[in-house]
N, C-alpha and C positions, 0 to 999 in steps of 0.2 A: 522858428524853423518848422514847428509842426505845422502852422497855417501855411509854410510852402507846398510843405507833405501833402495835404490835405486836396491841394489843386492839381495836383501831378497824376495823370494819368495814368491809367494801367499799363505799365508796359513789361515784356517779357526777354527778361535780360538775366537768364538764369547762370550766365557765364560770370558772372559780378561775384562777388564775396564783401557782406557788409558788415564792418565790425563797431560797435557802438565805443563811444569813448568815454561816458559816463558810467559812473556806477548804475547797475540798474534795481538796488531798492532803495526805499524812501525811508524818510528816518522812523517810519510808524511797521513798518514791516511790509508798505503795499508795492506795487509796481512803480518808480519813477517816474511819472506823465510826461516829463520834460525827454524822459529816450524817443527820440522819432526812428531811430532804426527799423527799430520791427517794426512801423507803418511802413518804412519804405521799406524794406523785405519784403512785404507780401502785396504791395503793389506792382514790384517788379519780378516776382517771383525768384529770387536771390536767395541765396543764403546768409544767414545772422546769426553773429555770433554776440550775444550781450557780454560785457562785462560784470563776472558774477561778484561784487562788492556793493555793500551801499556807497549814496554819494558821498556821505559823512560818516565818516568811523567815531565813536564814542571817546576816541582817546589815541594817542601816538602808537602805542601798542597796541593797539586793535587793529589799526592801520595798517602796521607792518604782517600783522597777521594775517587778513586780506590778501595784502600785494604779493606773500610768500606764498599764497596757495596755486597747486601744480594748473588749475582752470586759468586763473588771473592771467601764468606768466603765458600761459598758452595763445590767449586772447591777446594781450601787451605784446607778443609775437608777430601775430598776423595786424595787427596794426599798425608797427612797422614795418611792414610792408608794401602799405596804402598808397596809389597812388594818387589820392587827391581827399583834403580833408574839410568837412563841410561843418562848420561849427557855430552856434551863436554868441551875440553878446549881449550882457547884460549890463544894467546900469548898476550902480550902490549908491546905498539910500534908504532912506525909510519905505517899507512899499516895494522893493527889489524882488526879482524872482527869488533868490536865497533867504531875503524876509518873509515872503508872503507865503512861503511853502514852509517856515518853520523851522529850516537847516540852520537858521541865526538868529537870536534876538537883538532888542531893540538897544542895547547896549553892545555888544559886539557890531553891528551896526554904523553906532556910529564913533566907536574905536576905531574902527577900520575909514572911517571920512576924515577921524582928524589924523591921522597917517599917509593921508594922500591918495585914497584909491577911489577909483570914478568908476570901477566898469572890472568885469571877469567874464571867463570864458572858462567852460569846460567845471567851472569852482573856482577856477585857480587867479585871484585876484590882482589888478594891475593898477597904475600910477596915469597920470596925464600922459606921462612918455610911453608908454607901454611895456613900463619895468616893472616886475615885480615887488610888492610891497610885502616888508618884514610882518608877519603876522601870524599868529599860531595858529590861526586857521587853517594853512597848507599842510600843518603836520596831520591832518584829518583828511584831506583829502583822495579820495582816493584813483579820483580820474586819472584816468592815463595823459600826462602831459605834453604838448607837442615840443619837438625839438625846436630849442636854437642856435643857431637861423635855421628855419623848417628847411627841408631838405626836397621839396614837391608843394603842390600849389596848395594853399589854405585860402577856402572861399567864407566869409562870413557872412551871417545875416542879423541885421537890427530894425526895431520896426516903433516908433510910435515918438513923441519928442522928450520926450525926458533922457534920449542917448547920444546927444551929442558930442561929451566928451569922450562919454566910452567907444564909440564907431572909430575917433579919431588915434586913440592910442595906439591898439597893433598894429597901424600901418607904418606908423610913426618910430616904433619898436623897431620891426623887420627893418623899414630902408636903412639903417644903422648896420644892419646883421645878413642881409640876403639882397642876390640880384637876383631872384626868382620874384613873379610877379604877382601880388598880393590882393585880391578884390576882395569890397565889402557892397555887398547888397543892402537896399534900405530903401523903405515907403517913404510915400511922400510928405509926411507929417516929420520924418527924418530931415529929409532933406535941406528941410528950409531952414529947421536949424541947427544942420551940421553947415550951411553953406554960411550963415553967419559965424559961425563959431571960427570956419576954417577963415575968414575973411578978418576976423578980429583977433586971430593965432598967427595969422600969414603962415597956413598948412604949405605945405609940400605938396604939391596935385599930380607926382608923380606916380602917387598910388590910387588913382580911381576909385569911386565910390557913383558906382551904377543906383539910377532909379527907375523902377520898371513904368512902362507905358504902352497900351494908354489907358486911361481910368480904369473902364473896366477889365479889364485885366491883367492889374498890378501885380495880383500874389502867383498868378500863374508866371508872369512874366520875372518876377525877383528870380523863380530856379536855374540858376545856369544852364547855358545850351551844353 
């Protein structure tokens, strides 16, 4: 998502109210890199509200400690309120954003592979189907979770090919749960292998999965009109 960020224009839409869904610190004490909110706060001239929690709390109780503070539910408030939630997906695996930045090691890792999880969003880890997998890692988590069935449109974005199973799960999840319409955004290194993937699952293609064009440019064109 931040390389969407990154291509989006200035534009001045100070009527917006942007609320991050991630915690925004990092397990070392620094800023989250992964929050693209405040980029797009101050591209758009918006207002931003971060989520004052790390992404990973040290423990179940520290978690609960976080999510009880009067900032959190204040934020967790105006997020329910959203009307449109723009979130990424990640793969799982050795090498994953949650490995590569240290939120997990190389053993929870692949705890969580042989339990069945391809892919997360937000932290909050999923299955092929886009179930939820048992894992103690949710008890740390501190993102704010989307409802289910979401209740307003959830756009996602994935980008490079090690995510094809992950792209294909939340869609797979909602059409179970919601008749609200579900898009995932995805480059074209995506593509080719979510279209095999979908093609050797026999996906459901009721749920689109957009790719931007033309070559040059892809990242501009992946942001939702």
């Amino acid at each position: 998502m931040k390389a969407v960020i990154d291509e989006l224009p200035a534009l001045v839409r100070m009527q917006h109210r942007l609320v991050s869904l991630v915690g925004a610190i990092a397990h070392d004490g620094s800023s989250n890199r992964y929050d693209v909110a405040l980029r797009t706060a101050e591209k758009t001239s918006s207002k931003f509200f971060l989520l004052p929690s790390p992404f990973l709390a040290d423990s179940p109780e520290e978690r609960r400690q976080w999510c009880r503070h009067r900032l959190y539910r204040a934020v967790e408030t105006l997020a329910g309120q959203a009307d449109v939630a723009f979130v990424g997906i990640g793969q799982m695996g050795i090498g994953c954003p949650m490995h590569r930045e240290g939120f997990i090691n190389e053993a929870v890792v692949n705890e969580l592979v042989e339990v069945g999880a391809v892919g997360e969003t937000l932290g909050w880890v999923f299955d092929r189907a886009g179930e939820p997998v048992r894992t103690s890692i949710h008890e740390r988590v501190t993102s704010i979770q989307l409802r289910r069935p979401p209740k307003t449109p959830v756009i996602a974005f994935a980008a490079g090919e090690s995510k094809p199973e992950a792209v294909l799960g939340p869609p797979r999840s909602l059409d179970k749960r919601s008749c609200h319409r579900r898009d995932v955004r995805a480059d074209d290194p995506a593509e080719r292998r979510i279209s095999r993937a979908r093609t050797d699952r026999q996906a459901d293609d009721r749920w689109p999965i957009y790719w931007p064009a033309p070559p040059s440019r892809r990242r501009l064109n992946a942001f939702p009109a």
